[in-house]
C-alpha positions in Angstrom: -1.9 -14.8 -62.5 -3.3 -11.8 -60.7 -2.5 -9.9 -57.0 -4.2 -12.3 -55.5 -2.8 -15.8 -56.2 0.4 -14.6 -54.6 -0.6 -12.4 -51.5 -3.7 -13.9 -50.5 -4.9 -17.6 -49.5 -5.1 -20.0 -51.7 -7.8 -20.4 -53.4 -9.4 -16.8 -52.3 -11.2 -14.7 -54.6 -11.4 -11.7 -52.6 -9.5 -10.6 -49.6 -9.0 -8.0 -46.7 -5.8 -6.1 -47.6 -5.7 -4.9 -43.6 -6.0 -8.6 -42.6 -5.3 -11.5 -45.2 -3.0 -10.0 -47.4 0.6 -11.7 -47.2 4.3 -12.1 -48.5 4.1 -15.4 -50.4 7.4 -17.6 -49.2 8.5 -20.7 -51.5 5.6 -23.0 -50.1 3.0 -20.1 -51.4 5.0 -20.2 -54.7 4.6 -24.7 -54.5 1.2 -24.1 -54.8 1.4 -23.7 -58.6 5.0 -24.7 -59.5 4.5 -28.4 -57.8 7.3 -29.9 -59.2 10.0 -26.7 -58.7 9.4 -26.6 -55.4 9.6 -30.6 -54.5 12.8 -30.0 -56.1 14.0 -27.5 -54.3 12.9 -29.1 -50.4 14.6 -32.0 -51.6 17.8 -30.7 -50.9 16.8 -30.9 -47.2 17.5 -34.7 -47.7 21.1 -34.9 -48.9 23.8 -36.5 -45.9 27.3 -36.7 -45.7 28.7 -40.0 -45.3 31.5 -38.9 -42.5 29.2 -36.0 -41.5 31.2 -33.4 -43.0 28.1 -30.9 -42.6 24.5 -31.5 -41.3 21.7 -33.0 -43.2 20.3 -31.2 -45.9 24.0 -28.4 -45.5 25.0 -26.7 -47.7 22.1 -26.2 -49.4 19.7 -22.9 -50.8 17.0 -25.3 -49.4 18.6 -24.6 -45.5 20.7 -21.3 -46.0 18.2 -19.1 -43.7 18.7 -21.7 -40.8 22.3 -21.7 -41.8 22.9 -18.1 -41.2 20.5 -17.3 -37.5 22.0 -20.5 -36.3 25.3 -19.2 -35.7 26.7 -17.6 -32.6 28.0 -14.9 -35.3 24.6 -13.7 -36.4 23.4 -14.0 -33.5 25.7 -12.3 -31.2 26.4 -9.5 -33.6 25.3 -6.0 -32.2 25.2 -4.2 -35.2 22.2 -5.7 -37.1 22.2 -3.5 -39.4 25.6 -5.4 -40.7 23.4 -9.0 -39.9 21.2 -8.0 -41.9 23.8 -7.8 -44.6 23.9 -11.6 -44.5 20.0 -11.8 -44.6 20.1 -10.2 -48.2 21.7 -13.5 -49.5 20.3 -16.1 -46.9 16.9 -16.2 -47.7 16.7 -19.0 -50.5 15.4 -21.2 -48.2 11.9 -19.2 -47.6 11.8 -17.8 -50.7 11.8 -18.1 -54.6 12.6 -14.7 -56.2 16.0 -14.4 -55.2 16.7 -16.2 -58.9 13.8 -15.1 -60.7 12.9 -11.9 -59.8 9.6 -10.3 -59.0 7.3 -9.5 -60.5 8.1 -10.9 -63.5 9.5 -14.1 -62.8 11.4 -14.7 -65.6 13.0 -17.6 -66.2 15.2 -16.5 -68.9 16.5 -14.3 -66.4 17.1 -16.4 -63.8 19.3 -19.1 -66.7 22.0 -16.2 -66.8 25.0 -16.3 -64.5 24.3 -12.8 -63.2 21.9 -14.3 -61.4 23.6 -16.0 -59.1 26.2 -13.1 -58.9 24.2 -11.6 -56.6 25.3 -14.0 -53.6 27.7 -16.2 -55.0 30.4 -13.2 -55.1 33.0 -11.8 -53.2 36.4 -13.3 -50.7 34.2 -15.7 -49.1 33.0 -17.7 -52.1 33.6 -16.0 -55.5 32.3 -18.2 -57.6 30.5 -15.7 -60.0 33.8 -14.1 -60.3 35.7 -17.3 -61.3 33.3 -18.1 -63.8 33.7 -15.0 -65.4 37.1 -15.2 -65.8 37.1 -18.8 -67.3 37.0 -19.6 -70.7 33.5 -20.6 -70.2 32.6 -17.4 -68.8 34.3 -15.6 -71.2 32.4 -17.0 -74.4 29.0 -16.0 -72.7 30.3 -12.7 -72.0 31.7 -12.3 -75.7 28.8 -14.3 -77.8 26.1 -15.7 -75.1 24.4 -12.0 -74.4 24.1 -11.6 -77.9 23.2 -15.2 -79.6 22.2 -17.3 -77.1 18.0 -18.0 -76.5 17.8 -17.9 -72.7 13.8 -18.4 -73.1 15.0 -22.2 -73.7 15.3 -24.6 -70.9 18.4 -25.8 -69.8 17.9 -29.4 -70.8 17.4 -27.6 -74.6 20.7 -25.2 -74.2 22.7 -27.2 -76.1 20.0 -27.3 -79.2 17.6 -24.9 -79.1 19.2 -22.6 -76.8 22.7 -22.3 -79.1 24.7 -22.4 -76.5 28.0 -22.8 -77.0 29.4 -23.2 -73.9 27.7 -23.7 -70.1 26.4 -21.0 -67.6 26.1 -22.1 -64.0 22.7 -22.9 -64.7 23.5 -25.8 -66.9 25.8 -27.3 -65.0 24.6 -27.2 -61.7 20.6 -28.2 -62.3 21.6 -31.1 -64.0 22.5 -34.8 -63.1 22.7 -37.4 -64.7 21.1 -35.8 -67.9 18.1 -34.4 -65.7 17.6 -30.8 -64.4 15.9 -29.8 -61.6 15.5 -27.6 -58.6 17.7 -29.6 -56.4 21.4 -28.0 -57.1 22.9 -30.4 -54.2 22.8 -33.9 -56.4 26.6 -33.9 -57.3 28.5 -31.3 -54.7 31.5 -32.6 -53.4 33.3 -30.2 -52.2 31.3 -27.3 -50.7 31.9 -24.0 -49.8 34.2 -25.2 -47.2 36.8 -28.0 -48.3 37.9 -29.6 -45.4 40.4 -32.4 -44.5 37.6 -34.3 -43.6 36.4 -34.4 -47.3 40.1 -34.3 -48.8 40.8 -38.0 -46.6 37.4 -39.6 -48.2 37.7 -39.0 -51.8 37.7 -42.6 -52.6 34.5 -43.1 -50.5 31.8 -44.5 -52.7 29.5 -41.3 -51.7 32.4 -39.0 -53.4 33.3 -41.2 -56.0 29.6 -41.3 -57.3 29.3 -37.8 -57.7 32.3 -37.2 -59.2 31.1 -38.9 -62.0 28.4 -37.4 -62.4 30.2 -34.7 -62.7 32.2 -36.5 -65.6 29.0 -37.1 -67.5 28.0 -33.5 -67.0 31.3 -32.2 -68.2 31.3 -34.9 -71.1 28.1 -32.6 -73.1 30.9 -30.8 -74.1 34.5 -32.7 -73.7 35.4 -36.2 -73.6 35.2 -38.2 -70.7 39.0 -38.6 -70.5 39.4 -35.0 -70.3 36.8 -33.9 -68.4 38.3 -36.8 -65.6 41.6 -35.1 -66.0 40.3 -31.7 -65.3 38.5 -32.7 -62.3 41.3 -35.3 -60.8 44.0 -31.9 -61.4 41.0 -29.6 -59.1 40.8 -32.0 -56.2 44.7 -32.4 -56.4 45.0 -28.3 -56.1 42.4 -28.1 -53.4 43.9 -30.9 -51.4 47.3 -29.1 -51.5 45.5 -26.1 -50.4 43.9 -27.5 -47.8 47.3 -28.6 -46.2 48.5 -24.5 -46.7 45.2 -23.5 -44.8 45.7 -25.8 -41.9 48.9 -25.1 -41.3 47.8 -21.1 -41.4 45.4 -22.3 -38.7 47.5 -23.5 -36.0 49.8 -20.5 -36.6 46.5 -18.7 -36.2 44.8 -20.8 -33.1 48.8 -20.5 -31.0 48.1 -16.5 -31.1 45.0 -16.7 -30.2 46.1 -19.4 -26.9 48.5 -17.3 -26.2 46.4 -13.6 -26.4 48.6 -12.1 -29.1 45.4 -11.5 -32.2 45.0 -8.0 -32.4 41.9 -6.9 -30.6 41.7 -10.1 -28.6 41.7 -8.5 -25.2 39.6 -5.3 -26.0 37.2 -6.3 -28.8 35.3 -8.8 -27.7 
């Protein structure tokens, strides 16, 4: 692979640097990884049953329309702080956010690092919760060292010596197949809601959670791996009744003026 299969047309053997030259997006990288990238788009299809979010939300495959289509981002006069959200949001046009440039590696982009670089912080913390777990911990303690991240995921467990799972593994894979589309078994988002706490037993929820049973069963048994995951939608649900009882404390200020800054920082 040379200059010239990324940042020129396809195809081209020569090009004007002053004219053709470009900044290859995820389509320009579907040219060679055909498969990756059908993946990946097909996020764009997933639905919620009770429209709990919008078709193909949330999703890397629609996080750039996710962030410049809210009034937030939009409205914000410091851009330079917008653009703050643009470092993380651009999955959807591009590829090297996981792997990247110029090498590309996939080994790199099989470590949980990588996702640490959005998937951090009060809003969704997820890299730091992994770390923290037991799984998190073993990588941290024996994965660096002993594990072969040059395997693929759906080798981890084999040729990969992995001895426990990495975000990778569990989130590429359903229903003993990895791919490109990390939307397959999500359930609860980055936003649990009461609308998705009241439609648990839904077939659409119901499905996916056991997927995520077989996933989890790799390593545990399925009884236990239910348990686990029955015990995490109990603690979110209970939760979800703390948060939206915070928000109508929250929404009676705001009726009634009393949020600090209402009136002078608008």
């Amino acid at each position: 692979v040379g200059c010239i299969d990324c940042h020129g047309p396809v195809g081209a053997k020569s090009i004007q640097h002053d004219k053709d030259l470009v900044m290859p997006d995820r389509a320009k990288c579907g040219t060679c990884h055909l498969d990756e990238f059908a993946e990946a788009e097909s996020e764009k299809t997933q639905e919620w049953p009770q429209k709990q979010w919008g078709k193909g939300h949330p999703s890397h495959a629609v996080d750039w329309q996710a962030n410049v289509e809210t009034a937030v981002w939009a409205a914000m006069p410091e851009r330079e702080i917008a653009q703050g959200c643009d470092q993380c949001h651009y999955q959807q046009n591009k590829c090297d956010g996981c792997h990247s440039r110029r090498t590309f590696s996939a080994a790199e982009a099989r470590q949980p690092e990588a996702c640490a670089t959005c998937h951090n912080g009060v809003d969704h913390n997820e890299f730091e919760n992994f770390m923290a777990s037991k799984h998190g911990t073993v990588y941290q303690t024996l994965g660096k060292t002993n594990w072969n991240f040059e395997a693929p995921l759906k080798d981890a467990l084999t040729k990969g010596n992995y001895t426990a799972p990495t975000c990778q593994y569990c989130h590429f894979e359903a229903d003993g197949q990895f791919s490109h589309n990390l939307v397959k078994k999500v359930r609860w988002a980055f936003n649990p809601t009461p609308a998705i706490a009241d439609n648990l037993e839904h077939p659409w929820f119901k499905d996916r959670k056991a997927l995520w049973v077989k996933t989890c069963s790799n390593c545990h048994s399925p009884s236990f791996a239910e348990s686990v995951l029955t015990t995490a939608d109990k603690g979110t649900i209970s939760g979800i009744k703390v948060e939206q009882e915070a928000k109508k404390v929250v929404e009676a200020l705001y009726k009634d003026g009393l949020l600090t800054g209402q009136k002078t920082n608008r």
